[in-house]
Structure formats: C-alpha cells, structure tokens
C-alpha positions as CSV (number, residue, x, y, z in Angstrom):
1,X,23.8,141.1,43.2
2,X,20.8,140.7,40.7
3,X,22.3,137.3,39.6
4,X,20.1,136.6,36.9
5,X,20.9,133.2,34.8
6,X,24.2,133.3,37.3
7,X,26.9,133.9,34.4
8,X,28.6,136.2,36.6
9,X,28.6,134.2,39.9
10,X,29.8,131.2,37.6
11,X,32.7,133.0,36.0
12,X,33.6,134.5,39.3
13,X,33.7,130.5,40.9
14,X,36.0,129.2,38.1
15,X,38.0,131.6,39.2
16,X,38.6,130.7,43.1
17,X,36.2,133.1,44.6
18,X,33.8,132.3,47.4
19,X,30.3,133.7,45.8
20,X,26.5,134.2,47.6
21,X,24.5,135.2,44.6
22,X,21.2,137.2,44.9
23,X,18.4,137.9,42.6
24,X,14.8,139.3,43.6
25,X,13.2,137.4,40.6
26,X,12.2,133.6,41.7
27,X,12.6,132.6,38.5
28,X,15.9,133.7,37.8
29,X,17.0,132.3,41.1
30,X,15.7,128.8,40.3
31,X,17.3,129.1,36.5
32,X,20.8,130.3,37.9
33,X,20.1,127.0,40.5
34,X,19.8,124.7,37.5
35,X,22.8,126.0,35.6
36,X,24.9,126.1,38.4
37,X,24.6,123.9,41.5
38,X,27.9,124.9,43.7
39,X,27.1,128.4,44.1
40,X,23.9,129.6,46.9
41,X,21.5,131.1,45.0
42,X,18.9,132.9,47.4
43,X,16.0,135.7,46.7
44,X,16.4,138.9,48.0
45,X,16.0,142.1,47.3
46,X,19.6,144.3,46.0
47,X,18.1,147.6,48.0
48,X,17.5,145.7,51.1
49,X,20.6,143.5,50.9
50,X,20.4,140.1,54.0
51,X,23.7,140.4,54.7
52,X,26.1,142.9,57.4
53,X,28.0,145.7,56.1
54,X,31.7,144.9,55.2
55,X,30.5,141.2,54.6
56,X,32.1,141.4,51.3
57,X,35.2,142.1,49.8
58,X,33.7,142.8,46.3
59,X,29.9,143.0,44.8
60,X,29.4,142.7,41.0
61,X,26.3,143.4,38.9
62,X,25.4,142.9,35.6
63,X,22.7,144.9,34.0
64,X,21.0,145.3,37.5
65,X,21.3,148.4,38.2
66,X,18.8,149.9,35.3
67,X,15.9,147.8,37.7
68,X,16.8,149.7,40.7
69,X,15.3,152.6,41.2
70,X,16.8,154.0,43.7
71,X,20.3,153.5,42.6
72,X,22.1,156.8,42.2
C-alpha cells in the first residue's frame, strides 16, 4: 500500500513473497513499473482498497500513512 518507487514490494519479492502493490499517484505507479517489472503495480486509492477483506496475509506501508487522512 502507497508503493511509491516500489522499494518495499521489491525487498518483499527477493524474499519469496507473492506482492500486489498499490499507489494512488500515476507517476509513482509507472516509476515503481520501470524499476521493477515482476511485481503488479496498479493505481488505487489505500482508503478505498480493490481488493476483498482477508485477501492478504500482511499489508506494509512506507511513509503512506502521513497522506491519508483519514488514517487513525
């Protein structure tokens, strides 16, 4: 969630997991694309996530969480 360049979902990939990466900036979307081809990137919005609930076994963030504002 809130991807940016995709560090995260790259680290997380070398190490075996199975990663769908989000970001609601375009831009950061088609950066974390170019760095990283083997991992979906998609836009979407962290507060209005497109996936069910329980679809994950863990979410990770990285300096997101200041840009949502209605995070509690």
């Amino acid at each position: 969630m809130c991807t940016g360049h995709g560090h995260l979902a790259g680290e997380a990939v070398s190490r075996g997991a199975l990663v769908d990466a989000i970001d609601f900036s375009e831009a950061m979307v088609r950066e974390a694309k170019l760095r990283f081809k083997d991992i979906n990137f998609m836009e979407a919005d962290a507060e209005v996530l497109p996936y069910d609930d329980l679809s994950f076994d863990a979410v990770a963030c990285c300096f997101g969480l200041l840009h949502l504002p209605n995070s509690a």
